[in-house]
C-alpha positions as CSV (number, residue, x, y, z in Angstrom):
1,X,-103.0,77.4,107.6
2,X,-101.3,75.0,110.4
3,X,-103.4,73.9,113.4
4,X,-101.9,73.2,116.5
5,X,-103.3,70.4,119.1
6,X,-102.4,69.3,122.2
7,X,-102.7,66.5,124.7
8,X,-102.2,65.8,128.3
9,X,-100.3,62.6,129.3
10,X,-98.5,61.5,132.2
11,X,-95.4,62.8,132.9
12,X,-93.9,59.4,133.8
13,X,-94.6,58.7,130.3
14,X,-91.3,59.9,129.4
15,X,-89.5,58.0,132.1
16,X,-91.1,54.8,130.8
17,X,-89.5,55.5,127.2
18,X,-86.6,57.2,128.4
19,X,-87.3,60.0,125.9
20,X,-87.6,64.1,125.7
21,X,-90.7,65.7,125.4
22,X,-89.1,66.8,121.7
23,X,-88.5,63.6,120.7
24,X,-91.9,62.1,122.2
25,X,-94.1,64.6,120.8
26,X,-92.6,63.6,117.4
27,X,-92.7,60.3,117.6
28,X,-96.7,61.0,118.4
29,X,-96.8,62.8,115.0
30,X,-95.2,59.9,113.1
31,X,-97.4,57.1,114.7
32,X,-100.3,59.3,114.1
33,X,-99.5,59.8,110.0
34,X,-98.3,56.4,109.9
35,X,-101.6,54.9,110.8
36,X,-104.0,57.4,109.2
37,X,-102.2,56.7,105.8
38,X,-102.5,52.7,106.8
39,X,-106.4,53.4,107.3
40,X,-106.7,55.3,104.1
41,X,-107.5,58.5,105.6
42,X,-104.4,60.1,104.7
43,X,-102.4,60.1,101.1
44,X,-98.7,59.9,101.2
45,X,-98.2,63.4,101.1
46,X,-100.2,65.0,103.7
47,X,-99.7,61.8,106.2
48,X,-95.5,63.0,105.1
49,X,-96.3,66.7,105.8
50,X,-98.8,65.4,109.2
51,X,-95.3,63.3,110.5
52,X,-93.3,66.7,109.3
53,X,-90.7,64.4,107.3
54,X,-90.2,64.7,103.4
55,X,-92.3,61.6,101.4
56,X,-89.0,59.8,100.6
57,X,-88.3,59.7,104.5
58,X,-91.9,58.8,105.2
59,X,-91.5,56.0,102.8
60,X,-88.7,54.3,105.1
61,X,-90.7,55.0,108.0
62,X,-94.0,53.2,106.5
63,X,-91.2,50.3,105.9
64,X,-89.8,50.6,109.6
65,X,-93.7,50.0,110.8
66,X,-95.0,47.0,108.1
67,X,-97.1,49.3,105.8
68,X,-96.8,49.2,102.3
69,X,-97.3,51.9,100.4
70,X,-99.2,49.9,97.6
71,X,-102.6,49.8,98.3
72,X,-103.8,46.5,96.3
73,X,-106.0,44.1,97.9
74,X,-105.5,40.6,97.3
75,X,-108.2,40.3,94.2
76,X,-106.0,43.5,93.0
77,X,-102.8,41.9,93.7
78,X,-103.6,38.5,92.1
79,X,-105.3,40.0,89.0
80,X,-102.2,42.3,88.5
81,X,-99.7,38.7,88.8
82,X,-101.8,37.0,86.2
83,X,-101.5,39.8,83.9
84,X,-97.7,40.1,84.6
């Protein structure tokens, strides 16, 4: 089943970012998956199907914003180095 939400902003919004509503609302979408799947709230998948983008495309994305898609902390990371 697909939900559909809304929001109210300012309409001056889009004069600010010299963008469509189209291209605003999706850019909300992306932001949105992008930082529920940096939070751990979302796997790759559903934050991909959330941003409405295939994973491969969601993976440059996560690289265009700073978030890795490995989710090792640095005890993790280190552990997995030694053993390298």
């Amino acid at each position: 089943m697909i939900k559909e939400a809304s929001f109210k902003y300012p309409e001056d919004i889009l004069i600010s970012l010299k963008e469509d509503e189209d291209h605003f609302l999706q850019e909300v979408k992306v932001l949105a998956a992008v930082k529920l799947y940096e939070l751990n709230r979302l796997s790759l998948g559903k934050a991909a199907n959330l941003a409405g983008i295939d994973k491969y495309n969601f993976i440059k994305v996560l690289g265009e914003h700073k978030v890795s898609i490995f989710k090792l902390d640095r005890k993790q990371l280190a552990r997995d180095v030694e053993n390298a």
